[in-house]
PANU-679467 format. One record per residue (C-alpha): x, y, z; residue number from 1. Coordinates in steps of 0.5 Angstrom, whole numbers, plus 500, padded with zeros to 3 digits. Each point is the difference from the previous one (the first is absolute). Example, Ala and Ser with C-alpha at 12.3 -4.5 7.8 and 13.67 -1.06 7.14 Angstrom:
<nuvos>
NUVO   east   north    up     k
NUVO    525     491   516     1
NUVO    502     507   498     2
</nuvos>
This chain:
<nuvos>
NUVO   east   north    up     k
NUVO    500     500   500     1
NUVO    507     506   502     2
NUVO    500     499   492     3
NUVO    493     502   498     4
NUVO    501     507   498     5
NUVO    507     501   498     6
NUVO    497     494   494     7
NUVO    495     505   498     8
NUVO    505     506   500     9
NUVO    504     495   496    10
NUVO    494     498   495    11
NUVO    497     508   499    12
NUVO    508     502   498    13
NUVO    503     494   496    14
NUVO    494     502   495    15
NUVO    504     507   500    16
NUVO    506     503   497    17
NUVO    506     501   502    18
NUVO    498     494   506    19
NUVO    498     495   494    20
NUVO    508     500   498    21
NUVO    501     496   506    22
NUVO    500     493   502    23
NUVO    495     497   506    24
NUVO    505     499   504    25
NUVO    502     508   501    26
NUVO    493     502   499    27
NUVO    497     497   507    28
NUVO    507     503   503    29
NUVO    498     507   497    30
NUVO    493     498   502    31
NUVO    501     499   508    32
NUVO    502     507   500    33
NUVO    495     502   498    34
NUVO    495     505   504    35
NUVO    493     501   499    36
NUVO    497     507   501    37
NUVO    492     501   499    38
NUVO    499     507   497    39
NUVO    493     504   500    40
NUVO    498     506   496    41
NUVO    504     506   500    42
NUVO    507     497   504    43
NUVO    505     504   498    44
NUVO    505     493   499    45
NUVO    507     505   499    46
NUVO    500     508   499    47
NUVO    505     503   496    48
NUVO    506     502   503    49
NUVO    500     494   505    50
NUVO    505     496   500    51
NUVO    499     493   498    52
NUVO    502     496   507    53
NUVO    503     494   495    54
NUVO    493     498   498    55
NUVO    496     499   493    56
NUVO    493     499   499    57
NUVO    496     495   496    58
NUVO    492     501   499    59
NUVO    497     492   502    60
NUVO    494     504   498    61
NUVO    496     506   500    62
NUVO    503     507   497    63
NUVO    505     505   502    64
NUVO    500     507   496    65
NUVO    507     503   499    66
NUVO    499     508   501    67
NUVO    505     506   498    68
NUVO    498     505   505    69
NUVO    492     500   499    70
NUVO    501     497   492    71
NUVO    499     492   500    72
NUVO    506     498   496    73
NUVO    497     493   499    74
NUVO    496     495   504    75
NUVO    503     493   501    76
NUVO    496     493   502    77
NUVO    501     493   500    78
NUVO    508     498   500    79
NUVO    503     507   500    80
NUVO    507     501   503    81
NUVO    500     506   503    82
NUVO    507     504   504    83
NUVO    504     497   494    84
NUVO    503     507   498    85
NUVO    502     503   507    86
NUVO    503     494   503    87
NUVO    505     498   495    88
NUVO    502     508   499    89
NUVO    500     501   507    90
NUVO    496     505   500    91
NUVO    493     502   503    92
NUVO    493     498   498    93
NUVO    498     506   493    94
NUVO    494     498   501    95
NUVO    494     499   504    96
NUVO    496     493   501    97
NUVO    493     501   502    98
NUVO    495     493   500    99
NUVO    495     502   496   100
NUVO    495     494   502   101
NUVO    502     494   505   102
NUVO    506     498   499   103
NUVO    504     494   503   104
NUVO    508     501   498   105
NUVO    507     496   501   106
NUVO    504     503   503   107
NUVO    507     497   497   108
NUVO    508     502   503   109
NUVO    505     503   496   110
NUVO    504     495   501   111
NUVO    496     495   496   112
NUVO    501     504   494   113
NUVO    508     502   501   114
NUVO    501     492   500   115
NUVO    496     498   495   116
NUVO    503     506   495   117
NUVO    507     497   502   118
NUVO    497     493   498   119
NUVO    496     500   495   120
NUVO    501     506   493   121
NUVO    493     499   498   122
NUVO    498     503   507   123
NUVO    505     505   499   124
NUVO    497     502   493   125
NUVO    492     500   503   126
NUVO    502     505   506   127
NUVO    504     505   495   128
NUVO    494     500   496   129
NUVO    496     502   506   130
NUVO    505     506   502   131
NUVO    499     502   492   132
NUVO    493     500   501   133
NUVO    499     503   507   134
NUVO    505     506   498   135
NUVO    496     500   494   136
NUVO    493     501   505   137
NUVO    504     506   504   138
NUVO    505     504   494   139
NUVO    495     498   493   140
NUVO    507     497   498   141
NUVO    497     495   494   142
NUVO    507     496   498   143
NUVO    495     494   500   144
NUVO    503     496   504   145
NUVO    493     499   503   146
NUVO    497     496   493   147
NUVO    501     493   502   148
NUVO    500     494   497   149
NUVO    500     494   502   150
NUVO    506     497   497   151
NUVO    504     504   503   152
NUVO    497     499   507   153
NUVO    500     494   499   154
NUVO    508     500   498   155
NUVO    498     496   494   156
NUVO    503     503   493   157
NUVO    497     501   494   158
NUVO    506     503   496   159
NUVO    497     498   493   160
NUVO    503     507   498   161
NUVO    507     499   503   162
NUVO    502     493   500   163
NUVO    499     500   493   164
NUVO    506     504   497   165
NUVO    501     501   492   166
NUVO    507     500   501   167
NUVO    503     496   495   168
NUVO    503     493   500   169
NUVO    505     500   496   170
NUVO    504     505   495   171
NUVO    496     504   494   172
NUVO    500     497   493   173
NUVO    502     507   496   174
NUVO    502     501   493   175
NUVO    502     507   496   176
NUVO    495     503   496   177
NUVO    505     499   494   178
NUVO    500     493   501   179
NUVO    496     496   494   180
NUVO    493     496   501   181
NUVO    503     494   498   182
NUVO    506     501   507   183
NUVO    495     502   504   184
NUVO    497     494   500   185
NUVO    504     496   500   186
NUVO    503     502   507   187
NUVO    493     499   503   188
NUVO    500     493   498   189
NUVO    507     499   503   190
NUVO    498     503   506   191
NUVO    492     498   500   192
NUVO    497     506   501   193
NUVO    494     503   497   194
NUVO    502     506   498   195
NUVO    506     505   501   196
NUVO    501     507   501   197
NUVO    504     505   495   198
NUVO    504     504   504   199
NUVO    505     507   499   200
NUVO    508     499   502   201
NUVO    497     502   506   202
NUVO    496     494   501   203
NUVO    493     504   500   204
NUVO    494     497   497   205
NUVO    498     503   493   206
NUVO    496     495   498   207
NUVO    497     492   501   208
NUVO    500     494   495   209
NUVO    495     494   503   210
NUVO    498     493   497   211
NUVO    494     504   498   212
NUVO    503     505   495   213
NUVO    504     495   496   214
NUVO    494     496   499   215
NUVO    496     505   497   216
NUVO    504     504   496   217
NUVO    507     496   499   218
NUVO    497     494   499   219
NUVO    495     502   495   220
NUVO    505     504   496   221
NUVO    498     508   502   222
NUVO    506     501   502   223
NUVO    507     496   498   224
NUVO    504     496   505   225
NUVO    506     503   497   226
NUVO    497     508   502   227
NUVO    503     503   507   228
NUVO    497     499   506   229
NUVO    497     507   501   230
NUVO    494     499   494   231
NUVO    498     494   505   232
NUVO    500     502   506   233
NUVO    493     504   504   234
NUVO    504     506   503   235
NUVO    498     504   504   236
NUVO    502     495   506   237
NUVO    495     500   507   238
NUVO    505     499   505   239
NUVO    500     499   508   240
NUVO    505     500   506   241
NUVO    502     494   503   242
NUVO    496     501   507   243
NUVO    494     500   495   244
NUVO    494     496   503   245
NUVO    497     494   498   246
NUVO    494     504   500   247
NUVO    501     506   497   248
NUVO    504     495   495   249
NUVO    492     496   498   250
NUVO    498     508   500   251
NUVO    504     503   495   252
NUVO    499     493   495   253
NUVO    493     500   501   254
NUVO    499     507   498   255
NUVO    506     501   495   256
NUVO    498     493   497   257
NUVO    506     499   499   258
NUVO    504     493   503   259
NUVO    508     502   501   260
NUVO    503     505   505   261
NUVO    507     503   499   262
NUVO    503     501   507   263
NUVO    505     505   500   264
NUVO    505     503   507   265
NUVO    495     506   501   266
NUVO    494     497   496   267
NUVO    500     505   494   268
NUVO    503     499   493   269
NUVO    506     505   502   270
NUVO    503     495   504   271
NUVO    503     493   498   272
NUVO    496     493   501   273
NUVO    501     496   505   274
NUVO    494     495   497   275
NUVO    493     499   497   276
NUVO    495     497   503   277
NUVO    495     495   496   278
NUVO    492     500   501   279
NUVO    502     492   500   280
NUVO    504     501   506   281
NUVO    496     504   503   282
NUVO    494     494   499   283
NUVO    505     494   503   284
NUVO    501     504   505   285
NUVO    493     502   503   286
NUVO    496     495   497   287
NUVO    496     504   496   288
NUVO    501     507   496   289
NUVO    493     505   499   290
NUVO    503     500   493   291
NUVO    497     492   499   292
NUVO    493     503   501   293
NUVO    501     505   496   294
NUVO    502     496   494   295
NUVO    494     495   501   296
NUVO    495     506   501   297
NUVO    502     503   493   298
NUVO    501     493   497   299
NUVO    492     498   503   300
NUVO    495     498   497   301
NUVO    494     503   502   302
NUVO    497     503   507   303
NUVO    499     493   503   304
NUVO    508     498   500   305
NUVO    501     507   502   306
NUVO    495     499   507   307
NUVO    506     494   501   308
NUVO    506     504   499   309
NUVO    497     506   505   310
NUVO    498     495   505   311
NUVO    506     497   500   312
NUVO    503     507   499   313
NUVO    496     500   508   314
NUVO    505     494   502   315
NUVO    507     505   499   316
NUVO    496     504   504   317
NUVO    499     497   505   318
NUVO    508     497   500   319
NUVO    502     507   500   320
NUVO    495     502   506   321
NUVO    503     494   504   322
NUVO    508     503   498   323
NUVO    498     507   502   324
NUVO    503     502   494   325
NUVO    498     508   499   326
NUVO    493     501   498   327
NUVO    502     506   496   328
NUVO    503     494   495   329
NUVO    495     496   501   330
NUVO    495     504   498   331
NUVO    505     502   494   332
NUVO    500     492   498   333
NUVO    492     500   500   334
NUVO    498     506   496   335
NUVO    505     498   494   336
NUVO    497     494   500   337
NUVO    492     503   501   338
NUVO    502     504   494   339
NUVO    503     495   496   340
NUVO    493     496   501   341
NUVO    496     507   498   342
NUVO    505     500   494   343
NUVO    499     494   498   344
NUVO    492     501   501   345
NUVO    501     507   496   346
NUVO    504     496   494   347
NUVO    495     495   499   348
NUVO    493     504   501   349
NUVO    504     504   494   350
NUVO    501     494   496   351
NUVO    493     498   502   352
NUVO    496     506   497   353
NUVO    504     500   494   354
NUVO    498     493   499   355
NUVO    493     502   500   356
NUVO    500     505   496   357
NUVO    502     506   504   358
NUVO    506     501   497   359
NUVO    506     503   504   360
NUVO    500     506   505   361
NUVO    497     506   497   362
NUVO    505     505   504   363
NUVO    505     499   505   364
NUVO    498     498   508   365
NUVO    503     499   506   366
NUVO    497     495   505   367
NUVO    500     503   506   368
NUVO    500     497   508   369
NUVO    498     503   505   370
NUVO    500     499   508   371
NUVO    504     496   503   372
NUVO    502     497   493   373
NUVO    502     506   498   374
NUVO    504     502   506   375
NUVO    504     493   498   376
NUVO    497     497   507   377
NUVO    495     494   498   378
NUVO    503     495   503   379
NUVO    494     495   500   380
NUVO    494     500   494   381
NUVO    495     506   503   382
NUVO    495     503   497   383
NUVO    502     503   493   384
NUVO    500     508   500   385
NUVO    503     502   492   386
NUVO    499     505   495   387
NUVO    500     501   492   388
NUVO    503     506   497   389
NUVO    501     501   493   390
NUVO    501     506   495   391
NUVO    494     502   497   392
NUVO    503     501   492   393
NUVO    494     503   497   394
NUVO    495     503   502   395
NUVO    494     496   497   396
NUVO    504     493   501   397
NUVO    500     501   508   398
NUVO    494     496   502   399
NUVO    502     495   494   400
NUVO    507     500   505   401
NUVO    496     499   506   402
NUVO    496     494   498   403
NUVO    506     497   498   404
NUVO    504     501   506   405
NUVO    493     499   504   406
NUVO    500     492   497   407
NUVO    507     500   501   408
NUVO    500     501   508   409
NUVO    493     496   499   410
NUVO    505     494   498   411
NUVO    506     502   505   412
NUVO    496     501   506   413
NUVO    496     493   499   414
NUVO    507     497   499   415
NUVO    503     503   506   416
NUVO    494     497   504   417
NUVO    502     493   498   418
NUVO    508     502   502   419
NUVO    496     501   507   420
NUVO    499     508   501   421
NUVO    494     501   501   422
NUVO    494     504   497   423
NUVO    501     508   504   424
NUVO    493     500   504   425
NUVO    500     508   498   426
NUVO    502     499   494   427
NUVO    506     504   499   428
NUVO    502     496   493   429
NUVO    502     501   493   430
NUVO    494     497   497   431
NUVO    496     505   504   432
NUVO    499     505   495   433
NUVO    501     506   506   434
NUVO    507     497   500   435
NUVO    501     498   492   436
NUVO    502     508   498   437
NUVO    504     504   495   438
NUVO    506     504   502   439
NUVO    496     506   500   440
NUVO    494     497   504   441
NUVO    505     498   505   442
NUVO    503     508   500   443
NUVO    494     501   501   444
NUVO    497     496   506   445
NUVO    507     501   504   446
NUVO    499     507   499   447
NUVO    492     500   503   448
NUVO    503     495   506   449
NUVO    505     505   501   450
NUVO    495     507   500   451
NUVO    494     496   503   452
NUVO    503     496   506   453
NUVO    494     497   501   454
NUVO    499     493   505   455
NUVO    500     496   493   456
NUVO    506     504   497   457
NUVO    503     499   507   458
NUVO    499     493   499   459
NUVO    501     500   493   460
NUVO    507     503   501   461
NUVO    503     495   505   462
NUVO    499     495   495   463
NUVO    501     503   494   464
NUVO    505     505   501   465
NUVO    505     493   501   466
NUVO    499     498   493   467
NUVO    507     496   496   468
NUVO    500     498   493   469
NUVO    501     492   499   470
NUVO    498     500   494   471
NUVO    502     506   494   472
NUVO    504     506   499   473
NUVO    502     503   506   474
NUVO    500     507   496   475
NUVO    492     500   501   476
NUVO    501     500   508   477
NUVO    506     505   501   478
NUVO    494     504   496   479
NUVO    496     500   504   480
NUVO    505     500   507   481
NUVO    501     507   497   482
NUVO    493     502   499   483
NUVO    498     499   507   484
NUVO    506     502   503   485
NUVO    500     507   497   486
NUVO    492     500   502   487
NUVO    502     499   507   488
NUVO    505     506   501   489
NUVO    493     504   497   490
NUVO    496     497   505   491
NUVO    503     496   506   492
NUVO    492     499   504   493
NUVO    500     493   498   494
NUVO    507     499   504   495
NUVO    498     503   507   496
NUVO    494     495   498   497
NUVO    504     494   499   498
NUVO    503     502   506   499
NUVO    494     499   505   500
NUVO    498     494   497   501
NUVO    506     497   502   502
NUVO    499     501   507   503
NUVO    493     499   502   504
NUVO    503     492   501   505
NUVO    503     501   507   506
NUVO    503     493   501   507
NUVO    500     498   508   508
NUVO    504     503   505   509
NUVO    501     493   502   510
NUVO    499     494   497   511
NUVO    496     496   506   512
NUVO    497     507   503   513
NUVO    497     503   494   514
NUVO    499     495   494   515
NUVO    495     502   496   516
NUVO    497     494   497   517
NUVO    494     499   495   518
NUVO    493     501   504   519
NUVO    496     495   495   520
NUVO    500     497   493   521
NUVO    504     494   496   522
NUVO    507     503   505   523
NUVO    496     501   507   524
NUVO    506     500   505   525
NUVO    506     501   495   526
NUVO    504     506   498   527
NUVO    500     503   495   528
NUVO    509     500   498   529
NUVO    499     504   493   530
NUVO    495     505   502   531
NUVO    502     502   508   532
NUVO    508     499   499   533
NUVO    502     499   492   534
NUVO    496     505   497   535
NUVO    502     505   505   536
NUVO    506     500   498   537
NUVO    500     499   492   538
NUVO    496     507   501   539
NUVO    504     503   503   540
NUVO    507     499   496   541
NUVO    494     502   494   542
NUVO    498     507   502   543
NUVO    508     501   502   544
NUVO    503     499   494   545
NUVO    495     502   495   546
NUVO    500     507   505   547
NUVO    508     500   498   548
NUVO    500     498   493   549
NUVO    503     493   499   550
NUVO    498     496   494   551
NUVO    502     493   498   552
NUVO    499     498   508   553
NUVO    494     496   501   554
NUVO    502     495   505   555
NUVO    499     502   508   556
NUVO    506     498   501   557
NUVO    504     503   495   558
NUVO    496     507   501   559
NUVO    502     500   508   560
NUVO    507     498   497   561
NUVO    500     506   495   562
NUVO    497     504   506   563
NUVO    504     500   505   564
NUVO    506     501   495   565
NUVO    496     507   499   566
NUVO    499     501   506   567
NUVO    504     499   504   568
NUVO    497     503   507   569
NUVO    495     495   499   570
NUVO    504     494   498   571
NUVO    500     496   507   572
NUVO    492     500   498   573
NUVO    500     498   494   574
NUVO    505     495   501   575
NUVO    496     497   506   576
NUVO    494     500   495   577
NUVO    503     496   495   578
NUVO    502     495   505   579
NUVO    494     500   502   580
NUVO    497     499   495   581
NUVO    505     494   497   582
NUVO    497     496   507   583
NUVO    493     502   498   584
NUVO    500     497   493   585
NUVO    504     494   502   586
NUVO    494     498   505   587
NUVO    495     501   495   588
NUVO    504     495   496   589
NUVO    500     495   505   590
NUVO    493     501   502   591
NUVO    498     500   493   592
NUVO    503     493   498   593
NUVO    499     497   507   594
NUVO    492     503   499   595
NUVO    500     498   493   596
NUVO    498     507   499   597
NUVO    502     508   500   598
NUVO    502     499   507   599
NUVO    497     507   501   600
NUVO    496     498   507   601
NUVO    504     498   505   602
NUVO    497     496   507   603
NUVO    504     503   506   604
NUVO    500     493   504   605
NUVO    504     497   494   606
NUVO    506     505   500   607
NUVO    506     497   504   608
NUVO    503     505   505   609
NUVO    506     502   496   610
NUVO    494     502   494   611
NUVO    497     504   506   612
NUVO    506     503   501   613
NUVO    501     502   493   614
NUVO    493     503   498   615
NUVO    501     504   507   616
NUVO    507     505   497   617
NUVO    495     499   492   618
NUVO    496     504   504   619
NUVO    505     505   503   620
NUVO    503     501   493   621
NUVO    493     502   496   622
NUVO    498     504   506   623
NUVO    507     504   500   624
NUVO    499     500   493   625
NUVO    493     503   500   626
NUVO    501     505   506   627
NUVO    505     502   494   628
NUVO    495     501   495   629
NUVO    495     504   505   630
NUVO    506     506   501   631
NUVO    502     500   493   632
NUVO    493     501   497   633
NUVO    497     503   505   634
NUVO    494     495   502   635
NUVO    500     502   507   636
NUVO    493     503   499   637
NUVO    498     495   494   638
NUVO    500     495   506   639
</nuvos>
């Protein structure tokens, strides 16, 4: 019977970090020096500039508020550390701790922790992390050292993008550019290589020879094996340095198309190789290569293949998820692979309605995607939200240009639903005839949001104002990306506007305190991640880079990088925005493919601790990022 309470005092912090990292034998011996203290409402537990006393606190239930002054700073619940900073800086308590509902708390000796810290490196992490997070209450420091992961509290080490380095194993096979085809040649098949850089004096790279090119213009007569290398070779180069990723390597291969990387000493063709990297390595080294997809999507037959190849698409997903790879290149990866099955969609619809007597595309168009596609951010198959513009050539062939596009987007979004994006509830697609317009009509009705700010206009712009040519000439959205901002410096209205839409989501204080759940309907009891915590976000970075004029940055993440390059006032904001973000994302993720869903609701019984954890400096960081948004718009009174 003496071990019953230190058995439960082991049960509750074996569940919690840093605690969980221990062996039983050790937690029982922690736990034995355990005391517990029954808190009521409004106790203080410590006052600000009260020295510790060798003590930290850990909530066994119930909630403490932390208070600078009389502003609540944070409100902490069920297997907070409290006291964690003070104690190892040795320094006074910077904040006051009152209960704000009956509370039991452990009180734990210092000591536990100086000797664990000595011990065991993971222990020693964890609570660095807490003194981060705990200056980061009292100073405003947004270093984000309180954005946890779990991997590495857990001491595990994903380092997909750093363990796999594109140092080259052996010398670089080059040749001079005077060199004939024929010796060219010759030399890859001594040295067995699949291609070979055309190097200065130097040893600088000014052009690559592969198996590929002499296939296709030696070996079928274009250009003669006797004729210098330097008519065969592609030049200019794309180079890397030798630190490059495995990650960033998958990326520039995607979204270039092209299957080798020179390596030189600085990563420029200014410098000498050191190598080059083949997509074949890349391949045997990961397993499997986002290029792979790419070229079956191009080669498939009919949306019903590429519904295969996008569910087994959601199968790397789910790996790169498991390694903890950064979602920025996650989401690279899915939305090359989104857009080659859209322009594989797109080039056979074409092909359909010339068949059909339809004859080819009446003028040029852009294929436009909008929301989170357009932001280069749909991880799982959504909703659709896409959009259609063309050049309105002559003035009485334009509604015979729109019911060619209108049956053209007819074709693409059926298709599209076959692949799994589904049909848009509010309609927001290119067969909608309010969505399939001329460049002119386009002008036209930005301009008519951006004078009128309306509710529709504002809705409207959030979804609209994001969109990205998939598919056609870029040339017609740099247009258009000209218009409105020229409409914008006229008439700024529709940003204070867009403004305030992105702060009247508050997320909670408090993950536990003040969780603001679904009342009714399909997803009673759940919280609604895209609305409360993501939209907040992607809002915000909206209204800030369209009030400084940044063109060609659709992606939340890229804005808060672009933002906190400009604005470096701001930059610990925007920094921990997009940290928060990366972890908002990658939930929505997980829970998508968990759920077989969106994995847009989110139940809290269902979430970890550490997710807890998570979502609470989330939270944080869109407040921060809104309290921002009221000073610069001037919200104050709109509120």
């Amino acid at each position: 019977m003496s071990n019953v309470i230190p058995d439960r005092i082991l049960s509750f912090i074996e569940d919690f970090p840093p605690f969980y990292f221990l062996a039983k034998a050790e937690l029982l011996d922690i736990a034995k020096r355990i005391t517990v203290r029954y808190c009521p409402p409004k106790t203080t537990l410590f006052s600000a500039g009260e020295s510790t006393q060798g003590h930290v606190y850990l909530i066994r239930e119930g909630a403490i508020n932390l208070l600078d002054g009389n502003q609540l700073v944070d409100t902490c619940d069920e297997g907070d550390l409290l006291g964690i900073r003070p104690l190892l800086a040795g320094r006074p308590h910077l904040l006051t701790a009152q209960v704000q509902e009956e509370t039991l708390v452990y009180i734990i000796p210092a000591a536990v922790f100086t000797e664990q810290m000595a011990e065991h490196p993971s222990v020693n992490l964890y609570l660095a992390r807490l003194v981060a997070e705990d200056t980061q209450r009292r100073f405003g420091a947004r270093s984000g050292a309180g954005l946890v992961y779990d991997s590495i509290e857990k001491g595990e080490e994903h380092a997909f993008t750093d363990m796999l380095r594109t140092v080259p194993n052996r010398e670089p096979v080059t040749c001079s550019p005077e060199y004939s085809i024929k010796k060219a040649a010759l030399i890859m098949s001594a040295e067995q290589v699949s291609s070979i850089i055309v190097v200065d004096r130097d040893q600088r790279p000014l052009g690559i020879v592969t198996d590929k090119d002499l296939r296709r213009r030696v070996a079928t007569g274009i250009i003669s094996i006797d004729s210098p290398v330097s008519e065969l070779m592609s030049a200019p180069v794309h180079t890397v340095p030798p630190d490059q990723t495995l990650a960033d390597v998958q990326i520039d291969m995607v979204k270039m198309g092209i299957h080798h990387l020179i390596v030189t000493e600085d990563g420029s063709d200014q410098s000498a190789v050191v190598g080059v990297v083949t997509e074949h390595e890349v391949l045997v080294t990961q397993g499997q290569h986002p290029a792979v997809f790419l070229r079956r999507i191009h080669r498939a037959a009919g949306a019903i293949e590429l519904a295969d190849l996008r569910t087994k698409a959601e199968q790397l997903l789910r790996q790169y998820l498991d390694q903890e790879i950064s979602i920025t290149f996650i989401a690279s990866i899915m939305t090359a692979i989104n857009d080659e099955i859209t322009r594989r969609i797109i080039d056979r619809a074409v092909k359909k309605l010339s068949q059909e007597g339809y004859g080819e595309p009446p003028a040029p168009f852009c294929w436009l995607a909008l929301g989170s596609a357009g932001r280069e951010e749909q991880l799982l198959r959504t909703d659709q939200d896409n959009a259609l513009l063309f050049e309105p050539g002559e003035t009485n062939q334009l509604e015979t240009s729109r019911n060619y596009f209108l049956e053209l987007a007819r074709l693409v979004t059926s298709d599209l639903v076959t692949v799994g994006f589904k049909y848009c509830p509010a309609d927001m697609m290119a067969s909608n005839p309010k969505w399939c317009l001329s460049f002119e009509e386009w002008r036209n009705q930005f301009s008519t949001w951006i004078d009128d700010p309306d509710p529709t206009a504002i809705l409207h712009s959030s979804i609209f104002f994001d969109y990205r040519s998939v598919y056609g000439p870029a040339e017609l959205t740099t247009r258009l990306t000209q218009h409105i901002f020229q409409d914008l410096r006229q008439k700024e209205v529709l940003l204070r506007y867009l403004a305030r839409e992105a702060i009247q989501k508050k997320p909670p204080l408090s993950f536990f305190r003040s969780f603001v759940v679904e009342r009714s309907g399909e997803h009673k009891d759940a919280f609604d991640l895209k609305a409360r915590a993501m939209m907040p976000l992607t809002d915000a970075a909206r209204v800030l880079t369209l009030d400084i004029r940044i063109d060609k940055e659709n992606n939340t993440f890229s804005r808060f990088e672009r933002l906190a390059e400009l604005e470096p006032q701001n930059a610990d904001i925007y920094r921990e925005a997009a940290a928060a973000y990366e972890i908002l994302m990658r939930y929505r993720a997980a829970k998508g493919l968990e759920q077989g869903d969106s994995g847009r609701y989110i139940y809290p019984d269902s979430l970890s601790k550490l997710e807890r954890i998570n979502l609470r400096h989330c939270f944080k960081s869109v407040r921060e990022l809104q309290s921002l948004l009221i000073t610069r718009f001037q919200l104050a009174q709109m509120i």
